[in-house]
N, C-alpha and C positions, 0 to 999 in steps of 0.2 A: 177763150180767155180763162175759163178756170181749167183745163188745162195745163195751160199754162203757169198757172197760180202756184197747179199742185207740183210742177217740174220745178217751178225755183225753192216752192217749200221742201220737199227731195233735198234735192242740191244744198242745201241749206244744212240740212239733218246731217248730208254726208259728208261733208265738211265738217261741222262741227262734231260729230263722233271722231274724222281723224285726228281734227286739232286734240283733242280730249284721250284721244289713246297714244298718239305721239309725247301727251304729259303724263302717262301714270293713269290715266281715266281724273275722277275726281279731286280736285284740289284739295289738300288737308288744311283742314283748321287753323288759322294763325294761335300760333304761343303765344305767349310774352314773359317779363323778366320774373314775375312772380310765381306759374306756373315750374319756371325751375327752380328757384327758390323754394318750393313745396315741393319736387321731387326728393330735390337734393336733400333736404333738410328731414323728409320724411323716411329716404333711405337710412339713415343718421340715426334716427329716432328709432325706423325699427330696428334697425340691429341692435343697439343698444339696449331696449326691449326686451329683444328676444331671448340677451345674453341672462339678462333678472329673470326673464321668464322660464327659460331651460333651465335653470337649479334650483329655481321655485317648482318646479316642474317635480323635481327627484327628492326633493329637503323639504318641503314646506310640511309641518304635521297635520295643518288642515285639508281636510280631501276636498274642499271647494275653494281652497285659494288655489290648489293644485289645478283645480279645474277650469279657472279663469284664465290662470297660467298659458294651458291648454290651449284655450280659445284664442287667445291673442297672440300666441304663438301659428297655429293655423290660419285665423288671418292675415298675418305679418306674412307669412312663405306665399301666401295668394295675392298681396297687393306687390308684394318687391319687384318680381321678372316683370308685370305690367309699368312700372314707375322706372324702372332700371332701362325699357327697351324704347318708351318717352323720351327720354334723354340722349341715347343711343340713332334715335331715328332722328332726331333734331341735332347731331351733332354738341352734344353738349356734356361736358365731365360729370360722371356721377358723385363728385364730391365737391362738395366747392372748396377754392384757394383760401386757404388763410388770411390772406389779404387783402380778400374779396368788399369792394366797399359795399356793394348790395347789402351784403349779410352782416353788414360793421354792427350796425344796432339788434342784431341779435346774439351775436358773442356766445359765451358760456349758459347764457339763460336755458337753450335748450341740447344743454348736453351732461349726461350724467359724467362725475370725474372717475379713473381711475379707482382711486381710495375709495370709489360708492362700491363698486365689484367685491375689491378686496375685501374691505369689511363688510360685507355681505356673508361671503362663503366659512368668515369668523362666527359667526352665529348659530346657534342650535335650537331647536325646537320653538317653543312661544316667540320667542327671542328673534328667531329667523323669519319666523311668519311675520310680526309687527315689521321689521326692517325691509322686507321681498314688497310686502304690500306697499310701505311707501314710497319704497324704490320707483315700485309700477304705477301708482298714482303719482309722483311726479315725473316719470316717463309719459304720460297718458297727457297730465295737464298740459305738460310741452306738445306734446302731438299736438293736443284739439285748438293750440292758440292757433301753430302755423297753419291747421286745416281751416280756422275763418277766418285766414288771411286770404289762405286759397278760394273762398265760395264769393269771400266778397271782393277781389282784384284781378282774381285766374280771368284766361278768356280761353285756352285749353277745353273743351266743355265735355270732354271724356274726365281730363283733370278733373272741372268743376266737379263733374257727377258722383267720381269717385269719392271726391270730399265729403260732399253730402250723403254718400251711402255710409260711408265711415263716421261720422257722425255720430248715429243711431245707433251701429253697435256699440262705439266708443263710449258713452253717455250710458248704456244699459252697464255695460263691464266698471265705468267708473263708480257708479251706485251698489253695484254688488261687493266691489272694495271697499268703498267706505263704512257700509254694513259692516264685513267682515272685521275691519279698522276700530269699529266701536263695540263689536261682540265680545 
């Protein structure tokens, strides 16, 4: 009898390893509609970022606004291809429609305009640093809303993780701006 036991426990195993390899092995994670909503929303962000951040980079006269610059530039190129291949894997636009009603009530709030660029690169010295810095502190503020949208709605739980690792840095870098903001 326990022979037998261990033959259908076998048979069992080997079965479900086919069933399991016939799928990909391991089931992924279910999404849902907020998880994209923070990717998309997050690619957005960092670009746009990145754009303040790269001629903060080269123009800002402080060496430590330039530095922050830096860092959130290096994390923005380390989160994107992960958040960019999310989307990608789940079949889903790295941008969202215009018309998208998901996103209705978020609009313009999280997105720097045009004229924020331009007049930006109009700026010279002290002058550019005050403007770069708030540029990026409200770059940043917009990030960190959609990121605790994402910790408390995502079910993604790479998503979630990512949110909460970002976080921490975000919140270190938003306080060293502000410093610099009131120096």
């Amino acid at each position: 009898m326990t022979m037998r036991f261990t033959g259908r426990r076998a048979a069992l195993a080997v079965l479900l390893a086919s069933v399991l390899a016939g799928c990909g092995g391991e089931p992924e994670a279910a999404y849902n509609e907020t998880d994209v909503m923070f990717l998309q929303m997050g690619l957005a962000q960092n670009a746009e970022g990145d754009r303040v951040a790269r001629l903060t980079e080269m123009r800002a006269a402080n060496p430590e606004i330039r530095a922050v610059a830096e860092e959130l530039r290096t994390a923005w190129r380390a989160e994107t291809p992960m958040m960019r291949g999310w989307l990608q894997d789940w079949g889903k636009p790295l941008e969202v429609a215009p018309d998208e009603g998901l996103h209705a009530g978020h609009g313009a709030l999280h997105a720097l305009r045009e004229e924020d660029f331009t007049g930006l690169a109009e700026f010279q010295g002290s002058e550019f640093d005050r403007a770069a810095v708030a540029l990026l502190l409200g770059n940043l503020h917009n990030g960190m809303e959609t990121i605790r949208m994402q910790v408390e709605k995502g079910s993604y739980p790479q998503a979630v993780d990512l949110a909460e690792d970002v976080t921490a840095a975000r919140q270190g870098q938003i306080q060293r701006l502000l410093a610099l903001s009131a120096g």
